[in-house]
C-alpha positions in Angstrom: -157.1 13.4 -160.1 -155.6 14.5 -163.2 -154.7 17.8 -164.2 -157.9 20.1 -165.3 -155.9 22.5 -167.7 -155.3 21.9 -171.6 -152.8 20.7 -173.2 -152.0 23.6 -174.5 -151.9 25.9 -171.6 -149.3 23.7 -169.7 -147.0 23.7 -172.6 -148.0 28.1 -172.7 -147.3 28.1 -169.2 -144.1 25.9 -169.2 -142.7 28.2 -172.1 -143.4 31.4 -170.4 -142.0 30.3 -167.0 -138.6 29.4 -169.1 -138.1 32.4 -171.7 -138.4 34.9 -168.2 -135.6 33.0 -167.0 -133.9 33.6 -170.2 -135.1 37.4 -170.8 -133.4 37.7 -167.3 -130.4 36.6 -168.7 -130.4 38.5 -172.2 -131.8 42.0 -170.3 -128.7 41.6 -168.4 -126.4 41.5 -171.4 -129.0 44.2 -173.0 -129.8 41.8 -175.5 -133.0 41.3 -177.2 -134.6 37.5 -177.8 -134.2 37.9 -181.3 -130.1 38.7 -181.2 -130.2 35.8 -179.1 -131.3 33.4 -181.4 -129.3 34.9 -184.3 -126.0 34.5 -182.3 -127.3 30.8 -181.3 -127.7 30.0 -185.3 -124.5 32.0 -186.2 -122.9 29.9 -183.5 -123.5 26.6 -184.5 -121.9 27.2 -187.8 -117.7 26.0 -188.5 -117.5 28.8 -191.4 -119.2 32.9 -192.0 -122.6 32.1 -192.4 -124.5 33.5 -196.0 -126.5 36.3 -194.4 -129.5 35.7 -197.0 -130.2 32.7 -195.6 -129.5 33.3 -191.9 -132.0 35.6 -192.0 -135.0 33.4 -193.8 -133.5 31.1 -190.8 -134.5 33.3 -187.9 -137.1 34.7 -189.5 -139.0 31.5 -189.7 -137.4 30.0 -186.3 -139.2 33.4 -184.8 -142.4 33.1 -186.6 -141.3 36.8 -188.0 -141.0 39.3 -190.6 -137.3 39.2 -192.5 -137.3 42.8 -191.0 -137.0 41.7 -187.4 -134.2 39.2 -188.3 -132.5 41.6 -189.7 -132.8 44.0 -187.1 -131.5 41.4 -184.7 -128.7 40.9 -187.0 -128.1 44.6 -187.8 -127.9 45.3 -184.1 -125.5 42.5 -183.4 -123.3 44.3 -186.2 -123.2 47.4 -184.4 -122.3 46.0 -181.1 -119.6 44.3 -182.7 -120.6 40.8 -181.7 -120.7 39.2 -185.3 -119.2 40.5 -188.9 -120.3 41.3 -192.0 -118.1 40.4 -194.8 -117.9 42.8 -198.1 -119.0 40.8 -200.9 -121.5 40.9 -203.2 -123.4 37.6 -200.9 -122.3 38.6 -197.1 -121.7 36.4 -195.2 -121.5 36.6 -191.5 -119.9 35.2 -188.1 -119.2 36.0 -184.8 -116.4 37.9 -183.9 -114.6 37.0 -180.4 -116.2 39.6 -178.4 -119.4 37.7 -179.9 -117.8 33.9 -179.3 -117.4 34.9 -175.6 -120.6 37.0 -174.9 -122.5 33.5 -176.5 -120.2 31.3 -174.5 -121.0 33.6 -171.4 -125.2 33.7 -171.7 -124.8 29.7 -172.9 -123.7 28.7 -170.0 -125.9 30.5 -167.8 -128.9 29.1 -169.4 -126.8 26.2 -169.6 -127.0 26.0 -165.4 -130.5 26.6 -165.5 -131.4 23.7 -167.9 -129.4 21.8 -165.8 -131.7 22.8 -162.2 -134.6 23.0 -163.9 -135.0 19.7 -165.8 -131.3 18.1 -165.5 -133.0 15.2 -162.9 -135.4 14.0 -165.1 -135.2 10.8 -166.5 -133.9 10.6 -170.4 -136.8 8.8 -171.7 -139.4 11.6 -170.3 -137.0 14.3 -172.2 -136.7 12.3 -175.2 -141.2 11.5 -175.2 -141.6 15.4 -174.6 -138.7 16.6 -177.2 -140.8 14.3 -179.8 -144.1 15.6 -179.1 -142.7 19.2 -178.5 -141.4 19.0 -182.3 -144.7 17.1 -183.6 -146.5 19.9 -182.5 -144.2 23.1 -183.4 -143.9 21.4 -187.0 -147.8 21.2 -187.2 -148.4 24.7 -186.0 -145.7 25.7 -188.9 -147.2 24.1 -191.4 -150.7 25.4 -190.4 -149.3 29.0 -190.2 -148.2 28.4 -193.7 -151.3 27.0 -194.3 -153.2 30.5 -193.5 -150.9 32.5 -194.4 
């Protein structure tokens, strides 16, 4: 018998069951979703980051207002985790206290990718990663779409 629930809902479901596991995780480090995802961008980058940018980045990977990116950002700032440079562009990147608080919380969710889905076959990942992105880049473009 196949399964009676939308589409939709398993993926809701699915992405609810996995961002508690995380919010576990950030609430520990008192760290809101939103810093998360700014030190994950901030991160991923070899050279300080222009902030104007950064922050159209997380807005938009957040589906939010430049205010809560910047609020994020701002908050990471004041904890120290990333710096701000002076110029007339900013530019920002993580400090080491920030390096080793992401390193830290990455690994952790790191362990729990790895119990949660690590067993499952490649291919499965690689058909849901493709439909997973078909679908987030629709519902973007439909959000811009209404906006």
């Amino acid at each position: 018998m196949s399964d009676p629930r939308p589409f939709s809902q398993r993926i809701g479901e699915a992405e609810h069951a996995l961002r508690a596991i995380l919010d576990r995780y950030l609430d520990a480090a008192t760290m809101t979703f939103a810093q998360w995802t700014t030190l994950a961008v901030i991160s991923r980058s070899p050279a300080p980051m222009p902030e104007e940018p950064l922050l159209q980045q997380i807005a938009s990977g957040l589906a939010a207002d430049r205010s809560v990116a910047l609020a994020a950002l701002d908050g990471l700032i004041t904890r120290e985790l990333v710096a701000r440079s002076a110029d007339a562009y900013p530019t920002v990147a993580l400090t080491g206290t920030g390096t080793a608080q992401f390193q830290a919380l990455r690994q952790y969710v790191g362990q729990a990718t790895q119990r949660i889905y690590g067993d499952l076959p490649a291919e499965d990942l690689a058909v849901a990663g493709r439909i997973l992105d078909t679908i987030a880049q629709r519902a973007r473009a439909d959000l811009e779409r209404v906006a």
